[in-house]
N, C-alpha and C positions, 0 to 999 in steps of 0.2 A: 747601828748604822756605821757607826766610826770602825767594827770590826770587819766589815765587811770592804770599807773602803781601802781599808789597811791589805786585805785580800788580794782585791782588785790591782792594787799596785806591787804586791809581791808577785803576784802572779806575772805579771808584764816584767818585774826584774828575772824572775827564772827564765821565761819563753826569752826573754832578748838575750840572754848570756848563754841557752841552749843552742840558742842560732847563730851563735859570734862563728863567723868568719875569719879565718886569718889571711887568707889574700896574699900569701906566698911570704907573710912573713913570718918570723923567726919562733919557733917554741920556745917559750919561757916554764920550765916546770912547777915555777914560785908562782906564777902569774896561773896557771892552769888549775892549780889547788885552790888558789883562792877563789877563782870561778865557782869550783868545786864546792867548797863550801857556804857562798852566798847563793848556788841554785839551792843548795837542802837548807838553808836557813828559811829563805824565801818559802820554798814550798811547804815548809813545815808549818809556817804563820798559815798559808793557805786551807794546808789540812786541817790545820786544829782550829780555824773558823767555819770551814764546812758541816765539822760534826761536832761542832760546837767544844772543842775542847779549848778552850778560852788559855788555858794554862800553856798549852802547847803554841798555842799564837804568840804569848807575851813573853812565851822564854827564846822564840824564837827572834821576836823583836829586841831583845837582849843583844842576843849576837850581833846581829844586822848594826846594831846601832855601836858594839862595841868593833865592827869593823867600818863604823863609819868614823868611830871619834880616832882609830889608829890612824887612818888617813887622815886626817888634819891634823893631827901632831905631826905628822910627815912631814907635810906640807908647811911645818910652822905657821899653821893657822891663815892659810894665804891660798882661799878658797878659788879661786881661778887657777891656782896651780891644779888642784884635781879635776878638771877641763881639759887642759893641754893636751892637744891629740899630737903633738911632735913638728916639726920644721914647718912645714904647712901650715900649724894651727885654721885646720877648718871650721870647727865646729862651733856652730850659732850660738850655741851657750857661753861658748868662752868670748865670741864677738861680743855680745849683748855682755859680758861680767865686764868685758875691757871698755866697753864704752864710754860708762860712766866715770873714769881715769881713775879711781880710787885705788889701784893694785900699782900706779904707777908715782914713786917716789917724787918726781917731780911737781907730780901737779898736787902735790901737797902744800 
């Protein structure tokens, strides 16, 4: 069950980075690759759940996760920073991380 849930949500990380929009701005080629690689990481967990190649799921889970742990060293560990959608800061995820003031030094 847990393989399949892991499917379910690679699958929705490929289909949303396939359909990323750029909306007039800017190409990044570093940014494009890395897309690049997390749709086939994604999709490969998906295949090798499908037909059952369990091996193929958790090497791809590998990836996934060692591009998840790069970003947060980035970030020095400072998990609202990988939210931040730029000047605006729109995005309810990063509303809801801010809410709680813990990312902010003073209300320590």
């Amino acid at each position: 069950m847990l393989f399949f849930a892991q499917a379910l949500l690679c699958a929705l990380i490929a289909l949303r980075l396939l359909f990323f929009r750029r909306d007039g701005a800017s190409h990044r080629p570093w940014a494009a690759r890395l897309a690049y690689l997390l749709i086939v990481l994604a999709g490969t967990a998906v295949i090798g759940v499908l037909f059952a190649r369990y091996e193929w799921a958790l090497l791809a889970q590998v990836g996934l996760t060692l591009v998840l742990c790069v970003a947060v060293f980035a970030v020095r560990g400072n998990v609202v920073e990988l939210f931040r959608m730029g000047a605006n800061e729109g995005s309810w995820l990063l509303r809801f991380l801010r809410r709680s003031g813990h990312d902010n030094p003073a209300a320590r």
